[in-house]
N, C-alpha and C positions, 0 to 999 in steps of 0.2 A: 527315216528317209534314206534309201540307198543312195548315198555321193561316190560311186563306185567311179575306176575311171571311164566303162562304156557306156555309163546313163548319162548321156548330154542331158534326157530329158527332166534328169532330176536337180542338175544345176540351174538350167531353167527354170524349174518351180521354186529353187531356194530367189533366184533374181526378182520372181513374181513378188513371192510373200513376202521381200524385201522392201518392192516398191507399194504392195497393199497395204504394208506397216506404214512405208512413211508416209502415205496420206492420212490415216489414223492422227502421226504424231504433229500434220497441220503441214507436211512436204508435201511437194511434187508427187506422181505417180510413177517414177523410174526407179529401179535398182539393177544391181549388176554384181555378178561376181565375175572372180578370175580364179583361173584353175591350173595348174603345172603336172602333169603326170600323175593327175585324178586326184590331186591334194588341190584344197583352197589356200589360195595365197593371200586375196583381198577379197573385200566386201566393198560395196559404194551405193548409197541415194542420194536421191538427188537434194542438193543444199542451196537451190539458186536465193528463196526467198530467206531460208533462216539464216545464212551466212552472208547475203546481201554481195551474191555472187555470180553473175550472167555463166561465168563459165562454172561451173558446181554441179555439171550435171551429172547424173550416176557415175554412166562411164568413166569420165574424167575422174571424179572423185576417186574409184575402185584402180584405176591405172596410177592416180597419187598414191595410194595405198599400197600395193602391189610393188613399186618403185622403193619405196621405202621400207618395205618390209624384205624387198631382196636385196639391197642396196644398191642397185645398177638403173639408168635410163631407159633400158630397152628390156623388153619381156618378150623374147624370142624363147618359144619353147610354150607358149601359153595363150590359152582361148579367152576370151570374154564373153561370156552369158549374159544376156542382157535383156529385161522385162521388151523392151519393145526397141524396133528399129531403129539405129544409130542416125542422129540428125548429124548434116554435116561437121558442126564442131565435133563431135564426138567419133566419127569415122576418120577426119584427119588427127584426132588424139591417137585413136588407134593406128594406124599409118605410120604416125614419129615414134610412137611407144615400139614397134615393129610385132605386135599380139602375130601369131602363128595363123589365127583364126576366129572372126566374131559370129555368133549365135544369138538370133534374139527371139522373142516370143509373140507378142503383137507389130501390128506394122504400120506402116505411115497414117492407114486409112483410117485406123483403129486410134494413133494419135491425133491425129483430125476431128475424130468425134469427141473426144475428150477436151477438144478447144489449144492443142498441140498441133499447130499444121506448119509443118514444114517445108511444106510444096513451095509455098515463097524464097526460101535459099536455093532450094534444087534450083528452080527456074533463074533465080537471078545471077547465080554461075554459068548459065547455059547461055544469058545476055553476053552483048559489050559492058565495060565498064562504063562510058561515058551514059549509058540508059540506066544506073545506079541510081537510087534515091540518096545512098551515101558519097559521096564526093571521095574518089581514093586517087591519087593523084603525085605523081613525081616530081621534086622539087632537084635537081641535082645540084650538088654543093661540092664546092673546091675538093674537099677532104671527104667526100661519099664513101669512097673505095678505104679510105685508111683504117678501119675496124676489120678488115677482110686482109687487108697487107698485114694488119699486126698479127691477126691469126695463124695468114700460112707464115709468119716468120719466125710462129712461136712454136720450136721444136716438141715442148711437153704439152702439146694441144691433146687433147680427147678427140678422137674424130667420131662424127655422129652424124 
């Protein structure tokens, strides 16, 4: 398999046959890799049911991996290839991780048929909050702000 740096379409097909595999091995249908200057960095599928983990999904997985395997929080400089369209968790993993660039292969519709429909998140971001099935709601407390005071007071903060 040419993983050259100018064949996106062959990181692609390794993302596929990642996520073909882990349905095989009783996973999800998602995989992902991540790529730096046409080198792979990480791999990721998806672990929601074997690791008993709503967030475990490829992406996220592959930007765990990826993180650790550079040792920094952010992967600027790097694409994520990804079997099929980034559901919102995973488009805001990408976002805070700061990826250069996502690529995926199948898309919502194709997640949909699969019995993956994510059209419910899309649409319920695009609501109020208060039309949410989940209750998310502000409580303000004396000391709200004091984890935010301790941080800008703390000179050897990490900014991120």
């Amino acid at each position: 398999m040419d993983l050259s740096p100018d064949n996106g379409g062959a990181w692609l097909a390794r993302a596929v046959e990642l996520a073909t595999a882990n349905v095989a091995a009783g996973g999800g249908p998602f995989g992902a890799v991540i790529v730096r200057d046409g080198v792979l960095v990480a791999e990721g599928q998806n672990r929601v049911t074997r690791d008993l983990d709503p967030t475990a999904h490829a992406e996220v997985t592959a930007i765990r991996a990826a993180c650790t395997s550079l040792a920094t929080f952010e992967l600027t400089g790097c694409t994520l290839y990804t079997s099929c369209e980034p559901c919102p968790l995973c488009v805001s993993a990408s976002l805070w991780a700061r990826l250069d660039r996502v690529v995926y292969a199948a898309d919502r519709d194709d997640a949909a048929r699969g019995g993956f429909d994510d059209r419910a998140f899309y649409e319920l971001f695009d609501r109020p909050r208060s039309e949410w099935t989940m209750t998310v709601s502000r409580v303000a407390t004396p000391d709200a702000a004091a984890p935010f005071d301790a941080w800008l007071a703390n000179e050897a903060r990490t900014a991120y």
